[in-house]
C-alpha positions in Angstrom: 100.6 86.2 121.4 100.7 82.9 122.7 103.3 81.4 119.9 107.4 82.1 119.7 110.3 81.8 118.4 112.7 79.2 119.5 116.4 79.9 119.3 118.7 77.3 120.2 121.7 78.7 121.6 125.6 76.8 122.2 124.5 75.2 125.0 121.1 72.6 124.5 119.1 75.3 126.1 116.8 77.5 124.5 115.3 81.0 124.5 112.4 82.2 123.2 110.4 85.3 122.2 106.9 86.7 121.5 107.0 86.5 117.7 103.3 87.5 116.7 103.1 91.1 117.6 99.7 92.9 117.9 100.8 96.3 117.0 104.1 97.9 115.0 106.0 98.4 118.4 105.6 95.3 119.5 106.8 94.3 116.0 110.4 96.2 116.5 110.5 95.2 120.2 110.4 91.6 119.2 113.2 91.8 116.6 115.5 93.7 119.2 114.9 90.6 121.5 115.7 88.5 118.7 118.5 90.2 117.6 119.9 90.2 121.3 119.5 86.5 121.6 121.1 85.8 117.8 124.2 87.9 118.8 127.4 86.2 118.6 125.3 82.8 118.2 125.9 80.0 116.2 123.5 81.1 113.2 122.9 78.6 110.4 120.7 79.8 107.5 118.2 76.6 108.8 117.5 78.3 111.4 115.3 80.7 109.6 112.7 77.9 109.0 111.8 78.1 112.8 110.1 81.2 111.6 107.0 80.0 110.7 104.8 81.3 107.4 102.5 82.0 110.6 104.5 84.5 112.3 105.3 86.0 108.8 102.0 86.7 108.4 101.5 88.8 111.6 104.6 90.7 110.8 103.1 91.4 107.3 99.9 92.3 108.4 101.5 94.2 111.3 103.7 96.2 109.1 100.3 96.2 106.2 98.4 98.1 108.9 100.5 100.6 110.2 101.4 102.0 106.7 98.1 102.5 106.3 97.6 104.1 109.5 100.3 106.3 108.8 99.6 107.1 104.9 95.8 108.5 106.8 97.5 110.2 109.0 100.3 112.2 107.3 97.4 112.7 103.9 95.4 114.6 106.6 98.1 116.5 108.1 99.7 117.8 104.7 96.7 118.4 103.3 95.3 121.0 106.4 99.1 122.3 106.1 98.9 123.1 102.3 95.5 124.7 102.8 97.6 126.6 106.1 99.9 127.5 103.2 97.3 128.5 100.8 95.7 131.1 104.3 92.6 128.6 103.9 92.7 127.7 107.1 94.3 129.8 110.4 97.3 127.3 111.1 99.3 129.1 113.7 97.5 132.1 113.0 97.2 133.4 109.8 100.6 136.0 110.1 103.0 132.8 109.8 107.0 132.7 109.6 109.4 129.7 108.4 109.6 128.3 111.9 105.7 127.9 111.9 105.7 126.6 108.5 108.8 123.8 109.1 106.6 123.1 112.8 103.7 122.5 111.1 105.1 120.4 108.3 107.1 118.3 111.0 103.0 117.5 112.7 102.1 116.5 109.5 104.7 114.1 108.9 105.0 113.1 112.0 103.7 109.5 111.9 106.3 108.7 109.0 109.0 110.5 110.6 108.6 108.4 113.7 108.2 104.9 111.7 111.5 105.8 109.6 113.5 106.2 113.4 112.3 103.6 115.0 112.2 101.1 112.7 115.6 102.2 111.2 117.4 102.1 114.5 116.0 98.3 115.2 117.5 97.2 111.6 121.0 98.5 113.4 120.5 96.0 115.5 119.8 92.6 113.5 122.1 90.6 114.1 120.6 86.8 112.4 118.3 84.9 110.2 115.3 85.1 112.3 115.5 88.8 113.0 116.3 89.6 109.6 113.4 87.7 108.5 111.1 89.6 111.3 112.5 93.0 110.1 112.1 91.8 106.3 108.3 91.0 106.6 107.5 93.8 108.8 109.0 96.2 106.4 107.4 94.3 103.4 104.2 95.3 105.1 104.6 98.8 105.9 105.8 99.4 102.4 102.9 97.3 101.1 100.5 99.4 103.2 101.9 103.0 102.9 102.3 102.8 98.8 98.8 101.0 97.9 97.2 103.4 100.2 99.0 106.4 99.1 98.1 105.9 95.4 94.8 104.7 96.2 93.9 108.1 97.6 95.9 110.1 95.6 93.4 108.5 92.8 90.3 109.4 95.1 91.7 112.9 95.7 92.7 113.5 92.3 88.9 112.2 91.0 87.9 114.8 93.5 89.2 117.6 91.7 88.7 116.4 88.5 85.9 114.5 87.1 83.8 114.4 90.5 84.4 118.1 91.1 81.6 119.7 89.5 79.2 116.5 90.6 80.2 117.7 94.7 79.7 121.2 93.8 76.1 120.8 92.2 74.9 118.9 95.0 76.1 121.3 97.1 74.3 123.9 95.1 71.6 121.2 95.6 71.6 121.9 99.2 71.6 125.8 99.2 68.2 126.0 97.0 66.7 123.5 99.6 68.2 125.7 102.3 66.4 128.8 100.2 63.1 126.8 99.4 62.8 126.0 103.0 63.1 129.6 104.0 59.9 130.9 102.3 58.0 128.8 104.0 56.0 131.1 106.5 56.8 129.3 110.1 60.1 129.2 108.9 60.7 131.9 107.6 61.9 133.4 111.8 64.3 130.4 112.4 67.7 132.2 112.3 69.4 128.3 111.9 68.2 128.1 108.3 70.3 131.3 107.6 72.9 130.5 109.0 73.0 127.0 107.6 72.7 128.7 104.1 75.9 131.1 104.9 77.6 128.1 105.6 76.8 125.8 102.8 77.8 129.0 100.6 80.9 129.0 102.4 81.8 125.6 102.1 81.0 125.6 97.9 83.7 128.8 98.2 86.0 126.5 100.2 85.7 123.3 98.2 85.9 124.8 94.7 88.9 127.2 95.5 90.8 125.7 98.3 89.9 122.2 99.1 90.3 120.3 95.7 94.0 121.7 94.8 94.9 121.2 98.3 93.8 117.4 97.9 95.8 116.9 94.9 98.8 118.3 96.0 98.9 116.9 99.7 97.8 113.4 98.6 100.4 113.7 96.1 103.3 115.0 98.7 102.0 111.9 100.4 102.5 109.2 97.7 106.2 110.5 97.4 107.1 110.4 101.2 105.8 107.2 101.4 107.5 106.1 98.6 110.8 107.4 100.0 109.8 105.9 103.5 109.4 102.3 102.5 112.2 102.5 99.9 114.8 104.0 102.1 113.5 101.0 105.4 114.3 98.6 102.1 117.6 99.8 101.4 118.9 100.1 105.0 117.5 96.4 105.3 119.3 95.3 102.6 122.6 96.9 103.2 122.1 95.4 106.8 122.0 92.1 105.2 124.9 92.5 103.2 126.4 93.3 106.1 125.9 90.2 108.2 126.3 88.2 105.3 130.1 89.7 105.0 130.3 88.9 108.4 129.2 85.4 108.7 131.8 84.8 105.6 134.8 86.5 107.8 133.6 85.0 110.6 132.9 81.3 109.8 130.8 78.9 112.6 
């Protein structure tokens, strides 16, 4: 992080941040900085071209990398709390109540949930060009990251319980005949591992074909739709936040 942004202020000082952020916090932390140092500034649109199609790219990628992060994270979590719905899986136990179920669906979206806060209270806070710039690329990122991913998988999932279903499920087949064939073989035949191995396989052929596949479609596609709402909801309260400072700076002229 060796580049920044330079401000200039009233006075022919200057102040300057860490603009090319490593991870997403660093990302919001920036933009509050920058949004402290813009405040009550003289803030001339030019001053925008200080950010540099350099630190817009770390941004981007930033905000490209954590959606993605979060769109693996919050497809695994809803998809072991549908098969927790679905008594697949002992999630809280298998005697569950509302509380456990709203719990468990708050883990699962957890990394969305804290995305939307954070980066929703940093937008509150900026307050010029180069911040809104920052927050604009960031969120272009996340968005970029969380919806691509989230339809690529939903595809993949989807595939999964479709067309590739019965493929999985022969192979698995596949895999209990070997597990058989290996079994009547005579100094093989007293190695209680290949039993159990063949219980399991059967149990997993039970698990894939009745539980796992519906439980892909529908939590990949509970995922698409929150990240859809996610990234569209940062836009809009980016947007209005813009419209905002643009009133102001017309009320308020330099």
């Amino acid at each position: 992080m060796g580049e920044d942004v330079v401000v200039m202020d009233n006075s022919t000082g200057r102040d300057s941040i860490s603009a090319l952020p490593e991870t997403y916090l660093e990302a919001l932390s920036a933009i509050q900085e920058q949004a402290f140092i813009e405040a009550g500034l003289e803030d001339p649109d030019y001053y925008s071209e200080s950010f540099t199609l350099k630190h817009r790219l770390y941004f981007f990628k930033t905000g490209l990398f954590t959606g993605l992060e979060d769109c693996l994270l919050t497809l695994a979590g809803m998809v072991l709390y549908i098969l927790g719905k679905m008594q697949a899986v002992p999630v809280f136990g298998y005697s569950r109540n509302l509380f456990d179920f709203a719990l468990a669906f708050a883990i699962a979206t957890f990394p969305y949930i804290a995305t939307l806060v954070l980066t929703i209270r940093t937008l509150a806070r900026v307050s010029g060009t180069i911040s809104k710039k920052m927050a604009f690329w960031l969120v272009c990122g996340f968005a970029e990251g969380s919806v691509l991913t989230s339809i690529l998988l939903f595809t993949l999932c989807y595939a999964v319980a479709s067309d590739w279903k019965s493929q999985i499920y022969n192979h698995i087949l596949y895999l209990e005949e070997v597990m058989s064939s290996l079994k009547e073989i005579p100094f093989l035949k007293k190695i209680s591992f290949l039993t159990e191995l063949e219980l399991f396989l059967k149990k997993v052929e039970l698990f894939f074909w009745y539980n796992l596949t519906p439980a892909l479609v529908r939590g990949s596609w509970d995922e698409l739709k929150m990240s859809v709402f996610v990234s569209g909801f940062l836009m809009f309260t980016l947007l209005v936040r813009s419209l905002w400072l643009r009133k102001r700076k017309q009320l308020i002229p330099y």
